[in-house]
Backbone bond lengths (Angstrom), bond angles and torsions (degrees), N, CA, C in turn:
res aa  C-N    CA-C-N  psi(-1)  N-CA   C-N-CA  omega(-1)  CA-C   N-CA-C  phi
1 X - - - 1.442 - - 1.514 108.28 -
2 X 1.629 101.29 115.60 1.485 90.03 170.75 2.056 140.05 -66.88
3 X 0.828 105.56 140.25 1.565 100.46 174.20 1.797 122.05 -55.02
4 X 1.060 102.99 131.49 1.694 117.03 -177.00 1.496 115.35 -90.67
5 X 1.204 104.56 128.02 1.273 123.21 -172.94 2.000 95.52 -80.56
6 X 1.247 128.95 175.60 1.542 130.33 -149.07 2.018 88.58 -96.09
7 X 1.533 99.48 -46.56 1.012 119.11 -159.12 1.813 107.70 -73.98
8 X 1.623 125.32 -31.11 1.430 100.07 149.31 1.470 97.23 -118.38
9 X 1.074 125.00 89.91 1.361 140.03 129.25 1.889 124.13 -19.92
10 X 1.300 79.49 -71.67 2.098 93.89 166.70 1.185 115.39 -63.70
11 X 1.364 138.35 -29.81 1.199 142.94 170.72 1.698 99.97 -55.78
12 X 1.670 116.83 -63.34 1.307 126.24 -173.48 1.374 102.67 -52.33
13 X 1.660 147.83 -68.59 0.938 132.04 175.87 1.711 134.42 -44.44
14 X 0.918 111.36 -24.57 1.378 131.56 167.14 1.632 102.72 -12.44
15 X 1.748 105.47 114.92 1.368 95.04 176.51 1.677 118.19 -75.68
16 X 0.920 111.56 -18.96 1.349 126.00 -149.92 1.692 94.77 -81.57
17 X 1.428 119.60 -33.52 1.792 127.84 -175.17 1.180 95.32 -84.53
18 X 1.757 137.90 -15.75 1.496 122.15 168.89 1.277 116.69 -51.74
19 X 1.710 115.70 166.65 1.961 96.97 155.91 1.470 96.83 -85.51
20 X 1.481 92.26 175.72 0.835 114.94 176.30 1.420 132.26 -75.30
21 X 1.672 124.01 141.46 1.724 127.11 -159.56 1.506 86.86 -136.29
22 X 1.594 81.39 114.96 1.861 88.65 171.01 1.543 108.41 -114.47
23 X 1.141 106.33 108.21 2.050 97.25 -179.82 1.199 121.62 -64.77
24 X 0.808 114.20 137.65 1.932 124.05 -175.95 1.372 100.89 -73.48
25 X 1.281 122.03 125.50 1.614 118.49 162.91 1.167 104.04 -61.69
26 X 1.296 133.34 -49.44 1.860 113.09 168.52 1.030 120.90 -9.45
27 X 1.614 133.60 -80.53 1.037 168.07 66.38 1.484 99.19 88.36
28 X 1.294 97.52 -85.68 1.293 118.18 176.08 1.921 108.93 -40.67
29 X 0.979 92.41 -62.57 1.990 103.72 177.72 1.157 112.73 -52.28
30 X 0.983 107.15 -49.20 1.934 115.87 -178.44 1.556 104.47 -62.11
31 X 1.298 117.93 -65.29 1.289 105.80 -173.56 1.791 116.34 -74.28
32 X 1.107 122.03 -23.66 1.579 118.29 175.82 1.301 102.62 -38.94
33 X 1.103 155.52 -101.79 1.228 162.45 -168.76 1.783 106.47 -16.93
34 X 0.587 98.79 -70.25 1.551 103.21 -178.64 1.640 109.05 -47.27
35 X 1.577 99.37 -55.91 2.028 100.09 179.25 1.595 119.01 -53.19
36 X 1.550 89.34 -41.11 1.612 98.15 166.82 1.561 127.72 -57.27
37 X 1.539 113.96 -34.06 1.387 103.04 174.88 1.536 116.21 -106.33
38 X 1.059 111.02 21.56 1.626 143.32 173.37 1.649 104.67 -89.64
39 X 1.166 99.60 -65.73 2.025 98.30 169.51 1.558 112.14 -91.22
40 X 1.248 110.40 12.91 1.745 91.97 164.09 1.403 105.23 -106.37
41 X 1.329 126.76 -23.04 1.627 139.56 160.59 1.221 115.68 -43.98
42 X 1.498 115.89 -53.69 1.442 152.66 -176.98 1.881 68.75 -50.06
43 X 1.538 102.85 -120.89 1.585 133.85 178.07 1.501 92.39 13.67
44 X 1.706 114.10 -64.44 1.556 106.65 -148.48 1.582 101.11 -88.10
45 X 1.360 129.87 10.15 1.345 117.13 170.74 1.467 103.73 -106.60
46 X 1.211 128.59 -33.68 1.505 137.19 174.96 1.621 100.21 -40.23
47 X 1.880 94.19 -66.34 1.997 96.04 171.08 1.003 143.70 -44.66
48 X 1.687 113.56 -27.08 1.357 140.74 -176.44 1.665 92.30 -76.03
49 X 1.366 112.01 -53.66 1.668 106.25 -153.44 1.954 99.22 -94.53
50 X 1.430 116.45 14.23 1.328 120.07 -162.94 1.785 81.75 -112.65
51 X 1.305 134.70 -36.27 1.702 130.10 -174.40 1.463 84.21 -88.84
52 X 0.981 134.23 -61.55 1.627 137.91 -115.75 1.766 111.85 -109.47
53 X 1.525 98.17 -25.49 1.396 113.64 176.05 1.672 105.28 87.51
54 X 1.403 121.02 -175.22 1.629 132.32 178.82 1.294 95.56 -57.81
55 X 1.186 114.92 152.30 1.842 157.56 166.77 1.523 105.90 -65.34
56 X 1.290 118.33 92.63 1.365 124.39 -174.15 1.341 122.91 -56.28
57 X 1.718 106.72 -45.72 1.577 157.90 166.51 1.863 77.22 65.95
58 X 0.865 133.03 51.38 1.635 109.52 155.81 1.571 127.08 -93.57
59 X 1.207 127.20 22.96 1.725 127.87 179.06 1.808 96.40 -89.98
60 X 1.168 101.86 40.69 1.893 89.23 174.77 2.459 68.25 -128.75
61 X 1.477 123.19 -13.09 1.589 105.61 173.15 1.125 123.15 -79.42
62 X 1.721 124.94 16.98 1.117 96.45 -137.45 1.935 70.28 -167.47
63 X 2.172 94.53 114.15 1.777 99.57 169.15 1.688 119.76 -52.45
64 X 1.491 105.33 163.41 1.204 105.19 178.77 1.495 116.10 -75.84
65 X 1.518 149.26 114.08 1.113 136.21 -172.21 1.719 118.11 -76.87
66 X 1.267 125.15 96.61 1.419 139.63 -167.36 1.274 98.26 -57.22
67 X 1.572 128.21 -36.32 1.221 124.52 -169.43 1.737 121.27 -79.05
68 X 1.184 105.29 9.34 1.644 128.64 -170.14 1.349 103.18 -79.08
69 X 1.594 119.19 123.84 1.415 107.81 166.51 1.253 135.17 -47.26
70 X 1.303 125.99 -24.81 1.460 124.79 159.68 1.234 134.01 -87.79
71 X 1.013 109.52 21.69 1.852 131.79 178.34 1.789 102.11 -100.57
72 X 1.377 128.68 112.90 1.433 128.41 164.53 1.442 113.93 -100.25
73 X 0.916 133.63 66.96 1.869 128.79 169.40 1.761 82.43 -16.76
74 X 1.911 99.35 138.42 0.914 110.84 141.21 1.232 141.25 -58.72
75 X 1.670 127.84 146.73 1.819 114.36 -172.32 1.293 127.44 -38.14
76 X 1.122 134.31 177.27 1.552 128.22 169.11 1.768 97.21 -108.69
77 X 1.191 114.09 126.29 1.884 106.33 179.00 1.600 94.42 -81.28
78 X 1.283 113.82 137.36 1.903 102.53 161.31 1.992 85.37 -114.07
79 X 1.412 87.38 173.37 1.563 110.62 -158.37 1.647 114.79 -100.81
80 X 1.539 97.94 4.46 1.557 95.95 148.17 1.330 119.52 -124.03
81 X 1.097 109.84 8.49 2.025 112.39 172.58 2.216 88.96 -92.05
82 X 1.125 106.95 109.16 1.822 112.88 170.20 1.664 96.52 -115.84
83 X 1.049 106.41 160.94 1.709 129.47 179.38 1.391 107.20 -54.33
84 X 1.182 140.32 137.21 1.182 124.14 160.86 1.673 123.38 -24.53
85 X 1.504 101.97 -52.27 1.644 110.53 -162.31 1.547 103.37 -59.99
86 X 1.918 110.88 -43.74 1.234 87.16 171.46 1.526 145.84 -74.85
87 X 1.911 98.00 -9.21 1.621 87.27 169.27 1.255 123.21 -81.07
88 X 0.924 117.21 -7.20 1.604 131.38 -173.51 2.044 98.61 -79.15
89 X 1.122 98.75 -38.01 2.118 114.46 178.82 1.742 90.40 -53.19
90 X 1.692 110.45 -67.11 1.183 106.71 -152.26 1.416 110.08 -70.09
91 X 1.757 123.11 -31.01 1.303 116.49 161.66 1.307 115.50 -25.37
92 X 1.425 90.57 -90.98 2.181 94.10 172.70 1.378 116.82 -13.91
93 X 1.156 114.78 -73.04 1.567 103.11 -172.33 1.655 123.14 -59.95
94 X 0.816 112.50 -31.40 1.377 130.62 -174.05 1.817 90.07 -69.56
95 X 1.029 127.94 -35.71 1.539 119.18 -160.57 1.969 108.03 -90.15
């Protein structure tokens, strides 16, 4: 590609003096999917922050409250309730 002088400038951009770019419909297929959920992401955070206003992100200030109805503490194991499988293990050995 030759170098452009200031004065034709427009000449240098000239699509037509590029080579030529032929897009691969491959190409094309492969990436659609992705652009598409690239601008619907786009779309659905714009919407989010267009009702809802900026992203505060502060729940990383703030402990988890255990006492919250949607909070389940995991079980407590006590040490004579075992799984079936293992009382059935210690039978075996014992026999």
């Amino acid at each position: 590609m030759a170098t452009c002088e200031i004065d034709d400038i427009v000449d240098c951009l000239d699509v037509e003096k590029l080579p030529g770019i032929d897009v691969h419909p491959a190409a094309i297929l492969i990436l659609t999917p992705f652009i598409v959920i690239f601008v619907w992401a786009a779309w659905m955070e714009f919407r989010r922050w267009w009702l809802y206003g900026p992203s505060e992100n502060k729940r990383s200030n703030f402990p988890i409250n255990e006492d919250a109805p949607s909070y389940e503490p995991p079980p407590e194991e006590d040490a004579d309730s075992a799984l079936p499988d293992q009382d059935n293990e210690q039978e075996r050995r014992n026999d």
